[in-house]
C-alpha positions in Angstrom: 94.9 115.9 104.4 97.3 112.6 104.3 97.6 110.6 107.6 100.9 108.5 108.3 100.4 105.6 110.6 103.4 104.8 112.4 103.5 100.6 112.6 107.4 99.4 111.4 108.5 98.7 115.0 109.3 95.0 116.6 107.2 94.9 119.2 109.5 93.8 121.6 107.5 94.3 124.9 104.3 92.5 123.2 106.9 89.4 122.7 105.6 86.4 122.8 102.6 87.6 120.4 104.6 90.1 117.8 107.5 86.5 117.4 104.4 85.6 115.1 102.2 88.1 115.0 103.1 92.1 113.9 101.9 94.6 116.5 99.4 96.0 114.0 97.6 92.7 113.5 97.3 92.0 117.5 93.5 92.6 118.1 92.1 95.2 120.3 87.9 94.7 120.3 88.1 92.1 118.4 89.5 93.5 115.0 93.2 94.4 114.5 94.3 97.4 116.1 95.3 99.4 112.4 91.7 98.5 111.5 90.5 100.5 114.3 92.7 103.1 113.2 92.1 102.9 109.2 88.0 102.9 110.0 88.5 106.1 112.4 90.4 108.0 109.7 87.6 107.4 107.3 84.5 108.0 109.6 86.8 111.5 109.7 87.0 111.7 106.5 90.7 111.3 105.9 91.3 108.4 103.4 95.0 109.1 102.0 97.1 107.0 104.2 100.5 106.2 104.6 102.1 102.7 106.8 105.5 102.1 107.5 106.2 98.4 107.7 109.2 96.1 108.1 108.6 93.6 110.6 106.4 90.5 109.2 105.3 93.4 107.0 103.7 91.1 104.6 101.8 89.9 107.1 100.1 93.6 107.4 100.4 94.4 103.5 98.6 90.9 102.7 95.6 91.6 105.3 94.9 95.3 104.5 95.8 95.2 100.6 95.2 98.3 99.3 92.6 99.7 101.9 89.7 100.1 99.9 88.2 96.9 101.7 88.0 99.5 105.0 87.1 102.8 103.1 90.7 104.5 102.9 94.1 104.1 99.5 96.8 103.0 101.6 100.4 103.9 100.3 102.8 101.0 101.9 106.5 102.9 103.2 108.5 99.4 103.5 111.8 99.3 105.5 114.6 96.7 105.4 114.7 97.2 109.0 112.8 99.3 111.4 114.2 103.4 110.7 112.6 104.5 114.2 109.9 107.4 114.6 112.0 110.3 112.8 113.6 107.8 110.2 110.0 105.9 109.7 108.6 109.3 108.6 111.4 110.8 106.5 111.7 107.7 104.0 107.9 108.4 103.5 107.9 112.2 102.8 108.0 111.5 98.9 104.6 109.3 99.8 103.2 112.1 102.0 103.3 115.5 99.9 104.0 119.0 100.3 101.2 119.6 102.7 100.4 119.2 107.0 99.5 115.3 107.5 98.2 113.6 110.3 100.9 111.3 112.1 99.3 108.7 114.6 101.7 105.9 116.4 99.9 102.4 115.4 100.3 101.3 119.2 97.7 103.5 120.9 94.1 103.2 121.3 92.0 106.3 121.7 88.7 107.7 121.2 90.2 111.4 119.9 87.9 113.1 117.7 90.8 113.2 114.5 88.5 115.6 112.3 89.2 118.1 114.9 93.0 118.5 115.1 94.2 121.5 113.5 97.7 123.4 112.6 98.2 126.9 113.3 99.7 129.2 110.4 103.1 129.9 112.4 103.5 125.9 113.7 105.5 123.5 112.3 104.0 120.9 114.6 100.7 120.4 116.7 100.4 117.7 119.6 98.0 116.3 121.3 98.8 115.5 125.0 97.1 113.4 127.7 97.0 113.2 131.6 100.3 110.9 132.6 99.7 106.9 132.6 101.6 105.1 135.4 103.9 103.8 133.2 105.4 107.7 132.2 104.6 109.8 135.5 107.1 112.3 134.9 105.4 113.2 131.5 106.9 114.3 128.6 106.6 118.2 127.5 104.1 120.9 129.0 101.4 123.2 127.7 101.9 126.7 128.4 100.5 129.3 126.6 99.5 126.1 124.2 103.0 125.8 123.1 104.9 122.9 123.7 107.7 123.5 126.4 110.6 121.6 128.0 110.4 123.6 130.9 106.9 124.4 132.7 104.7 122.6 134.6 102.9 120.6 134.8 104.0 118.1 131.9 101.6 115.3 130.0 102.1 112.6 127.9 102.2 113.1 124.2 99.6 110.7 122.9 101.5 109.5 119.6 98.8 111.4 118.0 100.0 114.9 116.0 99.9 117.1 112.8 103.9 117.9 111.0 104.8 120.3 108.0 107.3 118.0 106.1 109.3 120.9 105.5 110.1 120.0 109.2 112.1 117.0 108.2 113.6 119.1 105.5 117.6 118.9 107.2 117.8 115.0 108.0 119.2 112.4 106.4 117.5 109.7 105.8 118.2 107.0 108.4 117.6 105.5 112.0 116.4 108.3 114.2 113.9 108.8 117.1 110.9 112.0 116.2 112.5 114.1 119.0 115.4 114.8 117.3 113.1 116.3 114.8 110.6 118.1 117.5 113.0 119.3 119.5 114.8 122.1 117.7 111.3 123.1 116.3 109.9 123.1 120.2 113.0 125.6 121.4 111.7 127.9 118.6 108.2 128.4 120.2 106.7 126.8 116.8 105.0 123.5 118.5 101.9 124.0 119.9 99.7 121.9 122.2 96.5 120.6 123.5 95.4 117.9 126.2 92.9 115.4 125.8 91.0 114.3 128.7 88.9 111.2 126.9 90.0 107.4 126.8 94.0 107.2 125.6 95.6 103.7 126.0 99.6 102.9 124.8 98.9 99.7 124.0 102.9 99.0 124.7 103.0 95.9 126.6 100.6 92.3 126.7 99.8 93.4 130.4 97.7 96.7 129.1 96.7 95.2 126.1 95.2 92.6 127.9 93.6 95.1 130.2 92.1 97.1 126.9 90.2 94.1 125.5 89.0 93.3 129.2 87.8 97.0 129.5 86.2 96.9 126.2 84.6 93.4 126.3 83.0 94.4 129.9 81.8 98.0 127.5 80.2 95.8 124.6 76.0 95.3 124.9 75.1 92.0 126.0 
């Protein structure tokens, strides 16, 4: 199985850092937060990767190379300017095969076992969903009957964490367009399921809970 690593975006919320520094490069436990990410997906066994990149992208490309410094073959998906979640992935499918692949957003930090995820025969999509943070307390879909719904209660998170058939992106375009857009006529169908995670998730979307992560984790390291 391929893993995409969502990581184009500007960063605007982590501004000043991301003016200088790209998002991916911004460290969390003192390594860069896509290093966390690349060494998980080994230790998991899943070394085919694929990165979006556009902003100070050769910032990113020059520190990781081609990944075999951190265990993993990274393919590079470069974008003139950032295509969004949906757009990110669909200029990538030739990069990413015919088969299920593992798509992670590069701005979370969490301690979900990745070898475990799995896609069911009649899904297009599988999610992984966590208890609501304060900064999204209405939540995002619900779990019910571990499909993915609009409508029941109650709703979680989704954790940027999640396993797509490419056919999925099979009727768009190529361009500038959020993942919903995609999800959302799949989730209607009944062909998303769902699961919650109840271990550590962190959106690492703003310098306030970054800064909180690295405080959390540097009170966690052994003395």
């Amino acid at each position: 199985m391929k893993a995409m690593i969502l990581a184009a975006g500007f960063g605007n919320r982590l501004r000043p850092l991301t003016e200088t520094t790209p998002k991916p490069l911004l460290q969390v436990g003192g390594k860069p937060l896509l290093q966390y990410h690349l060494q998980r997906l080994a230790s998991a066994g899943i070394t085919d990767i694929v990165i979006n990149i556009s902003w100070l992208a050769e910032q990113i490309e020059g520190y990781f190379g081609d990944g075999s410094h951190f265990g993993v073959s990274i393919d590079w998906s470069r974008e003139a300017q950032p295509l969004e979640t949906g757009g990110g992935i669909a200029n990538a499918l030739p990069l990413l095969g015919s088969e299920p692949f593992l798509l992670i957003n590069g701005d979370v930090w969490t301690d979900f076992p990745l070898h475990s995820i799995s896609l069911d025969q009649d899904a297009d999509a599988h999610l992984v969903m966590v208890a609501n943070p304060e900064h999204n307390p209405s939540g995002d879909f619900a779990v019910a009957n571990r499909l993915v719904s609009y409508d029941a209660c109650p709703k979680y998170t989704f954790s940027g964490i999640s396993l797509f058939r490419p056919q999925l992106f099979a009727g768009f375009k190529e361009g500038c367009f959020p993942l919903r857009d995609v999800m959302r006529p799949a989730i209607l169908a009944g062909r998303v399921t769902g699961a919650v995670y109840t271990g550590q998730w962190w959106d690492i979307g703003t310098v306030e809970r970054l800064t909180q992560l690295n405080n959390k984790l540097n009170k966690a390291e052994p003395k």
